[in-house]
C-alpha positions in Angstrom: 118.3 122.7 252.5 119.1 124.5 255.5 118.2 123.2 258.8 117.5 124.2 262.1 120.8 122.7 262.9 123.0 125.5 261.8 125.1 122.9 259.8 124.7 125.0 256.5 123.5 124.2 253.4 122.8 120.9 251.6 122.8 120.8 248.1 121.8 117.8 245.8 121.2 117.9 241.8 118.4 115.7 241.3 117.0 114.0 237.9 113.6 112.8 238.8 111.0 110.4 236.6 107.5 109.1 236.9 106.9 105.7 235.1 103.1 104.8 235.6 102.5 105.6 238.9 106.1 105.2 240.6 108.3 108.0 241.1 112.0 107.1 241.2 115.7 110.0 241.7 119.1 109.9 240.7 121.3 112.2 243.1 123.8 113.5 240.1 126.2 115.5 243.1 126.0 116.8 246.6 127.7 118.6 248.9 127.0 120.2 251.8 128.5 124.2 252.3 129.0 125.5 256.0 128.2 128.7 256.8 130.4 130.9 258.0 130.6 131.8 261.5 129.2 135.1 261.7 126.4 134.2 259.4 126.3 130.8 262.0 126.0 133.7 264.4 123.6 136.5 263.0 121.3 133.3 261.8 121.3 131.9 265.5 120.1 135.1 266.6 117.6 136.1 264.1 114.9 136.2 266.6 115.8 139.0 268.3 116.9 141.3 265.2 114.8 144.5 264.4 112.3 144.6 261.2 115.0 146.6 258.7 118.4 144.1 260.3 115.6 141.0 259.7 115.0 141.8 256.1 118.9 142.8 255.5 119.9 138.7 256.7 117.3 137.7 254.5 118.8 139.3 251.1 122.2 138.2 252.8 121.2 134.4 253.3 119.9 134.5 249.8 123.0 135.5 247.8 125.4 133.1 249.9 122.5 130.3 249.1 123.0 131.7 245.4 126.7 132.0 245.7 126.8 128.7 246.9 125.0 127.5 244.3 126.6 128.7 241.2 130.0 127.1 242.5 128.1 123.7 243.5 126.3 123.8 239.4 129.9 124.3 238.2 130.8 122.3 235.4 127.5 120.2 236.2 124.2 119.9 234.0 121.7 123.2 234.3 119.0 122.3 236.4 115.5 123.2 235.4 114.8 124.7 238.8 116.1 125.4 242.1 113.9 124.5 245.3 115.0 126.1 248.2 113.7 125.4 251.5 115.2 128.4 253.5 116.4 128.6 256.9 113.6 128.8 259.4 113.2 131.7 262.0 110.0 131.9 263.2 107.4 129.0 263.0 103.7 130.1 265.5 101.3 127.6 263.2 98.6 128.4 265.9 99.2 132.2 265.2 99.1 130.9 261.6 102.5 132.4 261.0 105.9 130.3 259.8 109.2 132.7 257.6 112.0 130.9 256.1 114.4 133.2 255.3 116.6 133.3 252.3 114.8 135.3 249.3 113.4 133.0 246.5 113.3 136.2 244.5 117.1 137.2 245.1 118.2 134.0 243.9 116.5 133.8 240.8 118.0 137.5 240.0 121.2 135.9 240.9 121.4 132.7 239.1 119.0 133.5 236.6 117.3 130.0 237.6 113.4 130.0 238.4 113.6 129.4 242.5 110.6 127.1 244.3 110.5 128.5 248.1 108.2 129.4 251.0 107.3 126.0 250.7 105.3 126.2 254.3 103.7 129.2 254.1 100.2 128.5 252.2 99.5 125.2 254.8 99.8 127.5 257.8 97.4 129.9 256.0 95.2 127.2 255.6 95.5 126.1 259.6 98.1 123.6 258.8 101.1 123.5 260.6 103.3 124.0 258.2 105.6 120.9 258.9 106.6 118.1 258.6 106.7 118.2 254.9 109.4 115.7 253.6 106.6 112.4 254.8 104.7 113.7 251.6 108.1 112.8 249.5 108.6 109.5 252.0 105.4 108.5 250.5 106.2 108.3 247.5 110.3 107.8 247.2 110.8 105.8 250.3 107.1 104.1 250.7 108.9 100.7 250.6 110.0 101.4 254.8 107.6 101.2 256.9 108.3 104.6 258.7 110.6 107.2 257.9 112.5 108.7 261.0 114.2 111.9 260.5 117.3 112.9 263.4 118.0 116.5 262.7 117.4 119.6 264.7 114.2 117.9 265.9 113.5 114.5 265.2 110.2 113.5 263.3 108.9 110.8 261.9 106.2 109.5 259.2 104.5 106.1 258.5 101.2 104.6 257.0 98.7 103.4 259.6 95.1 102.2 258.3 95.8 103.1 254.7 97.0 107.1 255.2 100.4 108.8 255.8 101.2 109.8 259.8 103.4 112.6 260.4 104.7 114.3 263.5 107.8 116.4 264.9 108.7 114.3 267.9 111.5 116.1 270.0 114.7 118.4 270.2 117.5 116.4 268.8 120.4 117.9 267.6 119.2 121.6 268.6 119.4 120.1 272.0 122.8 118.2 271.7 124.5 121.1 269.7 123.5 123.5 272.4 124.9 121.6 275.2 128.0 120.9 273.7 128.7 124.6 272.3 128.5 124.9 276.2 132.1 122.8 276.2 133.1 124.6 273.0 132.0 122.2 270.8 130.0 122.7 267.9 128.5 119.3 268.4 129.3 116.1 270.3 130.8 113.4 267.9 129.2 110.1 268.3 127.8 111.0 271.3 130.8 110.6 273.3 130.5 113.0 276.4 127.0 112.0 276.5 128.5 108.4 277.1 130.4 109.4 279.8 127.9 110.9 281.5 125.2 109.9 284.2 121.3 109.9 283.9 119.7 112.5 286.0 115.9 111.1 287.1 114.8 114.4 287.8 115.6 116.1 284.6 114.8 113.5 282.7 111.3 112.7 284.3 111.1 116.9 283.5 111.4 116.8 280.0 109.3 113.4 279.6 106.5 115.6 281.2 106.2 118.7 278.6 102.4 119.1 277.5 103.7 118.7 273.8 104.6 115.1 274.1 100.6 114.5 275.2 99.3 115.9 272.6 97.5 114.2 270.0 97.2 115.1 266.2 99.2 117.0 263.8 101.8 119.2 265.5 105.5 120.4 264.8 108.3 121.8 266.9 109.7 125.4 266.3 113.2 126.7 267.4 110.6 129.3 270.2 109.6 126.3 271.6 113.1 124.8 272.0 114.0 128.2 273.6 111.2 129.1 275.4 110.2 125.5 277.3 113.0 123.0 276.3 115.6 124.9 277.2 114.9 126.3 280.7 114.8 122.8 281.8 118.5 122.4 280.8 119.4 125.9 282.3 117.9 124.7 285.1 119.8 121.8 286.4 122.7 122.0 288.4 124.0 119.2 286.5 127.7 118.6 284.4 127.0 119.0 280.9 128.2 115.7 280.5 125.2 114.8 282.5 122.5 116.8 280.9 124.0 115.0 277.6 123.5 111.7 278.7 119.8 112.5 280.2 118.4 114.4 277.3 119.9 111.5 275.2 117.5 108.9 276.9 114.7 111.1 276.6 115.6 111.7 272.5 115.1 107.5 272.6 112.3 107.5 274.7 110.3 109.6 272.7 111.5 108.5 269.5 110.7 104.8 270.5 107.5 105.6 272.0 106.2 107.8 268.9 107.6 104.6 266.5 105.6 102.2 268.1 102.7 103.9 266.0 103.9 101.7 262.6 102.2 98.8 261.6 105.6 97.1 260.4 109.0 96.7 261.9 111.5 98.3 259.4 112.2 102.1 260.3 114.4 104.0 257.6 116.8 106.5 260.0 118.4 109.6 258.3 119.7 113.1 259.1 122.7 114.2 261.4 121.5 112.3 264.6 122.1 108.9 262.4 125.8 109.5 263.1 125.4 109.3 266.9 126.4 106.2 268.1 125.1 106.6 271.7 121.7 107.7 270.3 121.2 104.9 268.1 122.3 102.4 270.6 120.0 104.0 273.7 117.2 104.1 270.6 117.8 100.5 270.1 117.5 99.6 273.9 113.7 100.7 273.8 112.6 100.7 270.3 111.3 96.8 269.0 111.4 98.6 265.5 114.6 97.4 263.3 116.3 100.6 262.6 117.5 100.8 258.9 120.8 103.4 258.2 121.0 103.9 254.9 123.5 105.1 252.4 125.7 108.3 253.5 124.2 109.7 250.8 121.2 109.2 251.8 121.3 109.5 255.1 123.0 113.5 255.1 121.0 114.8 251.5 117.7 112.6 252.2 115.8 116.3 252.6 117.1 118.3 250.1 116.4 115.2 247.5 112.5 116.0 249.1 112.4 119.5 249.0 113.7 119.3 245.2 110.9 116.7 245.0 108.6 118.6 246.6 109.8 121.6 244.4 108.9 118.8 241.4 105.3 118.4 242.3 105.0 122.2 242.5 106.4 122.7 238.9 104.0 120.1 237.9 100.4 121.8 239.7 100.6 118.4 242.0 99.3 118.3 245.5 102.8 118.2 247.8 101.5 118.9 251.1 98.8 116.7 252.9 96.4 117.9 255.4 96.3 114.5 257.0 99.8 115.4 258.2 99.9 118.8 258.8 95.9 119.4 259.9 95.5 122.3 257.0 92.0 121.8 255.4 93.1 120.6 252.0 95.4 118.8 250.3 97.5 121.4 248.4 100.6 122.7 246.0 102.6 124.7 248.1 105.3 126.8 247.1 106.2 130.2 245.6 107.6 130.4 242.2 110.6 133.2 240.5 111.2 132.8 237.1 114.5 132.5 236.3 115.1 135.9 233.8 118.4 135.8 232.9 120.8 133.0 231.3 124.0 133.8 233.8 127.4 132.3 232.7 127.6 129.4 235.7 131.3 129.3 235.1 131.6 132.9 236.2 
């Protein structure tokens, strides 16, 4: 899994099994590898690269993801598949267009194990928007919370309301907080410290509460153009202390968050990805969320979507619907995913 964060990648060996109707997982090992910082860079910038440099980063993502995963499988049991989500550049659902990069294709050549990816790119063919995915593998791993909320580059959440799964990209998150605190020289701000320290700006924050995407209703996702295009100018634009513009896009992360959770029909809200580990988030989140806010495991709480996307990866193996239009708005239900076969038995060890 790589996310929009720019942490790097997640990896987690998986043993799934179905008794009756019940899926349950086993996480054998996981670790998480950090890219590099020029890859950190080129990947950051991805949007502005030509056709020919575009394709290049995408064969060059790929063999680090493949390079990554031969020393991750190292001495550990040969998986029957990999599924890869990718890293995401460009994601226009209502142009019907979404590309993750990192070639399925050159890392099944590489490890010589058949590669799930392009997990998004059928719903958005079919008028879906492409994302979120993981609620359809909350449905059926972690159905016992009532919602599932996700902190990571944005934040997203799914739950069941009148019998069906709910699914929505809320707001910037960590895309936000990592890009203000780069600004300091940070590559993120630990527990939400200078946010703490800093001072609520009513203007800004009554800015960002206004965008159009927080008043619309339905299926709908976030995309790093969005952050860049909309999200971000408002940041530019105020003559504010980063420290400040911490602390204010912080209580508009809870606002949002709280405001979108209030759609569940029970109290308990499962809380997972990066954004768990802030401190001041969670405890602005708590101030105006009535929802009991569950962190799990740190297992669980840093590898929760690559244990999905193998899932997900799972289901497509297995011809099973892993993408639902009630989430994303496609017009089906769906098996999403393409599929390389895995050609060549390659010495892991090596």
């Amino acid at each position: 899994m790589s996310g929009t964060s720019l942490d790097g990648l997640d990896m987690a060996l998986c043993r799934f099994a179905k008794t009756d109707d019940r899926w349950t997982y086993e996480v054998i090992a996981a670790q998480t590898y950090p890219y590099e910082e020029a890859l950190r860079a080129r990947l950051s910038e991805a949007t502005g690269l030509n056709a020919c440099e575009f394709v290049k980063l995408d064969v060059e993502l790929a063999t680090v993801m493949a390079g990554a995963v031969r020393r991750f499988l190292a001495g550990q049991v040969r998986p029957d598949f990999i599924a890869s989500h990718g890293h995401t550049v460009f994601h226009q659902p209502a142009a019907r267009l979404t590309v993750q990069i990192g070639s399925g294709a050159v890392i099944a050549a590489l490890t010589g194990i058949t590669t799930v990816c392009d997990f998004r790119a059928e719903d958005v063919a079919l008028g879906g928007q492409g994302a979120p995915l993981v609620p359809a593998g909350d449905e059926r791993l972690f159905g016992h919370y009532a919602a599932c909320l996700n902190l990571g580059g944005f934040s997203n959440i799914s739950f069941r309301r009148e019998g069906r799964r709910i699914a929505f990209d809320i707001s910037p998150c960590n895309m936000a907080f990592n890009y203000l605190s780069g600004q300091l020289g940070m590559a993120f701000d630990k527990d939400g410290e200078t946010a703490r320290r800093g001072v609520v700006n009513p203007a800004l924050l009554d800015r960002l509460n206004r965008l159009d995407y927080y008043r619309r209703q339905g299926a709908k996702s976030l995309g790093k153009e969005w952050f860049d295009a909309v999200f971000r100018p408002c940041l530019d634009d105020a003559p504010l202390s980063v420290a400040d513009k911490l602390r204010t896009v912080a209580e508009h992360v809870a606002q949002q968050i709280a405001r979108a959770a209030e759609g569940s029909e029970d109290e308990t809200v499962l809380v997972t990805g990066g954004g768990a580990r802030n401190g001041f988030l969670i405890e602005r989140l708590c101030v105006f969320s009535k929802r009991k806010l569950v962190i799990p495991d740190a297992l669980t709480v840093d590898f929760k979507e690559a244990i999905i996307f193998a899932f997900l990866g799972v289901l497509r193996m297995r011809g099973e619907v892993n993408c639902l239009s009630a989430i994303t708005g496609s017009n089906t239900d769906h098996c999403g995913g393409a599929v390389y076969l895995g050609n060549t038995l390659i010495d892991l060890q090596a």
